[in-house]
C-alpha positions in Angstrom: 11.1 28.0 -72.0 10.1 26.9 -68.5 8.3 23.2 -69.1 6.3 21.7 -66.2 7.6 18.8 -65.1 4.8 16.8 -63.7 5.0 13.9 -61.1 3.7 10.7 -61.5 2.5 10.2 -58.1 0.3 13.4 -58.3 -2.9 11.9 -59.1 -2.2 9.2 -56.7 -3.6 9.2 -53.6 -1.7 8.3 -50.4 -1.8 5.4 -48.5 -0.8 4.4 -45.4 1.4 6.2 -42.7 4.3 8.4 -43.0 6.9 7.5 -40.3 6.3 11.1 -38.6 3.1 10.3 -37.9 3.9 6.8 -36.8 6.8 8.0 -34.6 4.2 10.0 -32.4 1.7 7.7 -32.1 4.2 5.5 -30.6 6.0 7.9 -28.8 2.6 8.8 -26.9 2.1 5.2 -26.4 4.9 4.9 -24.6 4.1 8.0 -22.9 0.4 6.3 -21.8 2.4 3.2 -20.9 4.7 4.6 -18.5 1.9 6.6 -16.3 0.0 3.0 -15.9 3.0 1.3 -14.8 3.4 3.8 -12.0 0.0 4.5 -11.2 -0.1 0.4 -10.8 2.6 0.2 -8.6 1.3 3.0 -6.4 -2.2 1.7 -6.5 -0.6 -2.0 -5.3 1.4 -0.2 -2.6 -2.3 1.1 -1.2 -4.3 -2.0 -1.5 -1.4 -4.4 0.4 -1.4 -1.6 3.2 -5.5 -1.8 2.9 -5.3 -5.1 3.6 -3.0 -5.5 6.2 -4.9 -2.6 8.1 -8.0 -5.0 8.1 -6.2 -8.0 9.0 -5.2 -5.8 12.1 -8.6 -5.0 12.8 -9.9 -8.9 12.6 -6.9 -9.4 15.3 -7.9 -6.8 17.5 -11.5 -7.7 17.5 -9.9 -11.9 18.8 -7.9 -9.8 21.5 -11.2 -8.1 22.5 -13.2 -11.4 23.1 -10.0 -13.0 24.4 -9.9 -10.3 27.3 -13.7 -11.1 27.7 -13.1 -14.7 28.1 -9.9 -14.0 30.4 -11.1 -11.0 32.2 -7.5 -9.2 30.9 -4.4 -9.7 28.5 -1.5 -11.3 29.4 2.5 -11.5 28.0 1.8 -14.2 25.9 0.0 -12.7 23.6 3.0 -12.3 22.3 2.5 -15.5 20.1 -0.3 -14.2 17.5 -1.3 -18.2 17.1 -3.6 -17.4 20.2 -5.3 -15.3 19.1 -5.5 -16.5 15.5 -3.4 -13.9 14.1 0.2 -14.3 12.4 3.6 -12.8 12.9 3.7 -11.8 9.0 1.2 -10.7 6.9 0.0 -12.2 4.4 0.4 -15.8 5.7 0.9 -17.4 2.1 2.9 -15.3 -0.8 5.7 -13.2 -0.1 5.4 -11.6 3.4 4.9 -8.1 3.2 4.4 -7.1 6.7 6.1 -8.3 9.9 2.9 -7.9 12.6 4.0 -7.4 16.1 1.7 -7.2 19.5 3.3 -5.2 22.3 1.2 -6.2 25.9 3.7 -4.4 28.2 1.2 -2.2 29.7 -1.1 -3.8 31.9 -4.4 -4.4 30.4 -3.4 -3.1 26.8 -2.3 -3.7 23.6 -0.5 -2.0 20.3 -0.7 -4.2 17.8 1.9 -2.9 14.9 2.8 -3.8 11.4 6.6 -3.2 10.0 7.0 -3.6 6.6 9.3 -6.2 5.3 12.8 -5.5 3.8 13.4 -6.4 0.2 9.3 -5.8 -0.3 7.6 -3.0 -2.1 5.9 -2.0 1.1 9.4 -1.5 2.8 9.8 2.5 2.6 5.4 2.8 3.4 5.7 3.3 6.9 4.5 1.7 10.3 0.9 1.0 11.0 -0.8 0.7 14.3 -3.3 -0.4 16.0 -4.0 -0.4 19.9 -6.7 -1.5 22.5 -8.6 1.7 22.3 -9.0 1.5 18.3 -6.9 4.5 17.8 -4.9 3.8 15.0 -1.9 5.7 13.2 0.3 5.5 10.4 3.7 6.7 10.5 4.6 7.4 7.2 8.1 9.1 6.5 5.9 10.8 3.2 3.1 11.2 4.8 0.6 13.7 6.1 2.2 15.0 8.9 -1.4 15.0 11.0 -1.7 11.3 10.9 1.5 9.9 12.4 1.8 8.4 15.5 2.5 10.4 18.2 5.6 9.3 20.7 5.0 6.2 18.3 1.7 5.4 19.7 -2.1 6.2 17.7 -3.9 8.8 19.5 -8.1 9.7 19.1 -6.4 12.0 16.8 -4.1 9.8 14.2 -5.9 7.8 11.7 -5.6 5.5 8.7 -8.5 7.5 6.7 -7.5 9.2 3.4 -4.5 6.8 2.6 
């Protein structure tokens, strides 16, 4: 009474994908995707603050053989061409930092870099560096033990771990 209906397709084997399968591959693909693009972004925000940190160094070490040569600073330092530095960093590209050298204390220096507007450094925070080597990083998101204190790098502020 009951007949078995047989399908043609049973002795045939599968090829190929089903769209299921295909669906999740390319939904964790996307997934994978995603996590680079902001592990990129974060990883560029670190390396352009990297640099700019040594490019403060390399200027602090002029301003150090410029008070040897001159037996102390003076206000115009306030034109980084003296001592071979620039008033934006990098100097070719797309400025990412604004670097600015405060000499109003006699016979020192703080050396800081703002972040440009419009830049994906601009919410990073400040760095500094002074005549000591003390530096600081005031970071709005950052660990709270390495901002600047009264806005100025103390022996106890540092760059280290950012």
């Amino acid at each position: 009474m009951c007949q078995k209906i047989e399908n043609k397709w049973s002795n045939h084997e599968q090829q190929g994908f089903s769209m299921l399968e295909l669906m999740v591959v390319l939904a964790i693909v996307a997934i994978i995707a995603a996590m680079s693009v902001s592990f990129y972004g974060r990883y560029t925000i670190r390396a352009n603050r990297t640099d700019v940190q040594k490019a403060m160094v390399q200027i602090g070490q002029k301003l150090a053989a410029y008070k040897l040569t001159n037996n102390d600073y003076n206000t115009t330092l306030s034109n980084p061409a003296i001592y071979g530095g620039s008033a934006v960093y990098p100097q070719s590209g797309i400025a990412l930092y604004e670097l600015r050298l405060d000499t109003t204390v006699a016979g020192a220096w703080t050396l800081t870099a703002f972040p440009k507007g419009s830049t994906k450094q601009v919410n990073n925070g400040l760095l500094r560096l002074n005549d000591q080597g003390f530096t600081c990083w005031d970071n709005p998101s950052g660990d709270s033990a390495n901002l600047c204190i009264n806005g100025l790098p103390t022996a106890t502020t540092t760059w280290a771990g950012k």
